[in-house]
C-alpha positions as CSV (number, residue, x, y, z in Angstrom):
1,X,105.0,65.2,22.6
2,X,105.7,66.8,19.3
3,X,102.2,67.4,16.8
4,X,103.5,66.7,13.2
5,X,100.7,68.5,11.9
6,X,101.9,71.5,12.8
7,X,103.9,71.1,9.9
8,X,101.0,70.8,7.6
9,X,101.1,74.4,6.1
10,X,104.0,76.2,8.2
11,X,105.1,79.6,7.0
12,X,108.2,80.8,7.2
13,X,109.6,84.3,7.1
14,X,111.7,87.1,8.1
15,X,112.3,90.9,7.9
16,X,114.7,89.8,5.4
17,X,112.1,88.6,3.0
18,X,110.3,92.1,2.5
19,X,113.7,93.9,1.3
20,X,111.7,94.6,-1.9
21,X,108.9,96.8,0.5
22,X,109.3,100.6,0.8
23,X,108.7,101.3,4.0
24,X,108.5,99.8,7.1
25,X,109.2,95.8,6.2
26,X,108.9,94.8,9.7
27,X,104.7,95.9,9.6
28,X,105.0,94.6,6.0
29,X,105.8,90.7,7.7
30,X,103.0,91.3,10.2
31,X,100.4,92.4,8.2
32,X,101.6,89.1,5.8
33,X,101.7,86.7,9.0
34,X,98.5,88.2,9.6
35,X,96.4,87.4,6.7
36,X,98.8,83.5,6.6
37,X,97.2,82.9,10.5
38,X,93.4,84.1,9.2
39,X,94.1,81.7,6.2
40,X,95.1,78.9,8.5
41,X,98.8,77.6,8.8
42,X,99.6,75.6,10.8
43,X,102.3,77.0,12.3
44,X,105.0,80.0,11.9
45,X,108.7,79.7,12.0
46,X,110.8,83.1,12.3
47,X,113.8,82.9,10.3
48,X,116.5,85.7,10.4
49,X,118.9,85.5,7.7
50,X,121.4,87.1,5.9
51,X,122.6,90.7,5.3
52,X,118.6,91.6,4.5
53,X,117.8,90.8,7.7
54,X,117.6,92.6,10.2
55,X,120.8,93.6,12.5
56,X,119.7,95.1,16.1
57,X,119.1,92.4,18.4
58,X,116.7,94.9,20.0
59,X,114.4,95.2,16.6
60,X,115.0,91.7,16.2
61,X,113.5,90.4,19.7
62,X,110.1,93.4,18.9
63,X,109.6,91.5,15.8
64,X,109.7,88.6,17.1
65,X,107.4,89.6,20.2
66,X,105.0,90.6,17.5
67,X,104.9,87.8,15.5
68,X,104.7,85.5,18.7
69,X,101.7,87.7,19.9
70,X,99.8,87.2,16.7
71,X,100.7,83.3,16.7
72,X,99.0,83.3,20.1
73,X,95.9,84.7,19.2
74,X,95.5,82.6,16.5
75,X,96.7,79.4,18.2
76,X,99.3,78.9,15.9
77,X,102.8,77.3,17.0
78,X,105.5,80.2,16.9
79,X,109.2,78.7,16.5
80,X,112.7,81.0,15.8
81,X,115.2,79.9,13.8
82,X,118.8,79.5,14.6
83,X,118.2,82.1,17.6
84,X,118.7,79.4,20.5
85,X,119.2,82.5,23.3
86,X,115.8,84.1,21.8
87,X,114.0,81.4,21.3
88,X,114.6,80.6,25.3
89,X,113.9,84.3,26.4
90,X,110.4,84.0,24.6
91,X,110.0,80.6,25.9
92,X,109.5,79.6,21.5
């Protein structure tokens, strides 16, 4: 059964939304997903979108490994966006 609550506080992000970065943006979205978790969301929703966003499906499914990993330790709910093939290969 589905927890509505999880929808409380959910944060939702991409590599697409740290364009603006110099750098790396994909540590940029951890270390922001990070500090989100330790201030309590509810729940984290990876959205890649648009010509921002990043292209390789390879760097894609790492970041998205990532984010999942952190989302596990702190006992967040990890969803992906649009990526129905990814979403199934990381079980999201």
């Amino acid at each position: 059964m589905f927890d509505a609550d999880c929808l409380k506080l959910m944060f939702v992000a991409g590599s697409q939304d740290f364009y603006h970065i110099k750098g790396d943006r994909t540590n940029a979205l951890l270390d922001t997903l990070e500090l989100a978790l330790q201030s309590k969301i509810t729940a984290f929703q990876f959205r890649q979108k648009g010509d921002l966003a990043l292209q390789d499906p390879v760097e894609i499914k790492r970041l998205a490994l990532e984010c999942q990993k952190l989302c596990k330790k702190y006992g967040a709910p990890f969803i992906i966006n649009d990526e129905v093939r990814l979403a199934l290969e990381l079980k999201a």
